[in-house]
N, C-alpha and C positions, 0 to 999 in steps of 0.2 A: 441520354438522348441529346444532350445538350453538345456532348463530344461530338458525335457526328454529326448533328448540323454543324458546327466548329469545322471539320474535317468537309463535310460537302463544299461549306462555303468559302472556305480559304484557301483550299487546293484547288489545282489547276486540271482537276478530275471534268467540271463542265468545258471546259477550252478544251480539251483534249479531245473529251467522247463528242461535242461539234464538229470540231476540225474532222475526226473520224469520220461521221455519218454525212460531210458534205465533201471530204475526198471519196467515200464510193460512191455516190451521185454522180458526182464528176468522172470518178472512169466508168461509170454508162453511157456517157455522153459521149468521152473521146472513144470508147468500141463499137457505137455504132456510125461517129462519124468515122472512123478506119474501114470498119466492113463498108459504108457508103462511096468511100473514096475509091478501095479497092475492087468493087465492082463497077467501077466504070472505066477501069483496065482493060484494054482486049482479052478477051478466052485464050489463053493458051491450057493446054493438058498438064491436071494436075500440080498446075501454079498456085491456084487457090482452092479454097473450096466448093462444093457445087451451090451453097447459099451464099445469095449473095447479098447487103444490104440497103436498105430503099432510103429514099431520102426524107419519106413519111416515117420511117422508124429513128432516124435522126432525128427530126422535128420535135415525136415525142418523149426524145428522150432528153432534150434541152428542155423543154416545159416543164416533165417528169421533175427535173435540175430546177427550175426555175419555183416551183411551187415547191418543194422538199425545201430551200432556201428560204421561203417567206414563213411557211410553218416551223422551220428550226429556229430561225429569228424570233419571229413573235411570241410561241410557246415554249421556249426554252433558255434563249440570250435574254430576252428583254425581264422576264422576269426574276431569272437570277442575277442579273444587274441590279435590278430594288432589291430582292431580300439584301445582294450585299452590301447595297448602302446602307440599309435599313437597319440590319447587325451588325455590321462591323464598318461602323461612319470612319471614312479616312479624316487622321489627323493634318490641321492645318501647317503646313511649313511655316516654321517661324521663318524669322531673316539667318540668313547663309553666315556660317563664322566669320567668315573677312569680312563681309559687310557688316555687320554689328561692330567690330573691333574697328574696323574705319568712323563709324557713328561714335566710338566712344571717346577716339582719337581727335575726333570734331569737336565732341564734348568737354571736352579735357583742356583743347586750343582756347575754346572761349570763354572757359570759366579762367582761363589764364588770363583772357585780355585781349588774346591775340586775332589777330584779323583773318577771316577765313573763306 
């Protein structure tokens, strides 16, 4: 059991399966704002289809998008953000190689004597 939480939590399986379920949110959003756009074209014969889409189905389909985003955030991002601090605490960056080997080179000047 211990492996797949290991595997849930380290892989980029939650970033993925989000990105997924909030880009098809988002093309509900841009298909109905196209069918809204597109019906407000003049009628010509057999240019589009006989439906056409309203700017009330627009609306709900940004809100639709809008509330799909705060429920995927809060019950999904926000809590697998803790479990993975929680299991897997990222380690502290020590100081960067050239900067420790400059501190050591400073270190080294003044146990010589020399002015720094």
């Amino acid at each position: 059991m211990s492996g797949f939480k290991a595997f849930i939590l380290k892989g980029n399986l939650i970033e993925i399966a989000t990105g997924l379920i909030m880009a098809l949110a988002f093309a509900a959003v841009v298909t109905t704002f196209t069918e809204w756009l597109t019906g407000l074209l003049p009628d010509t014969d057999d240019f589009f289809s006989t439906e056409t889409g309203t700017f009330g189905a627009f609306l709900n389909a940004l809100i639709a998008f809008l509330i799909m985003g705060a429920v995927v955030y809060f019950f999904i991002v926000l809590p697998y953000t803790k479990a993975r601090e929680r299991f897997f605490p990222t380690e502290e960056a020590g100081a960067a190689p050239d900067v420790a080997l400059l501190e050591e080179i400073r270190d080294l000047l003044r146990a010589r004597g020399g002015a720094v």
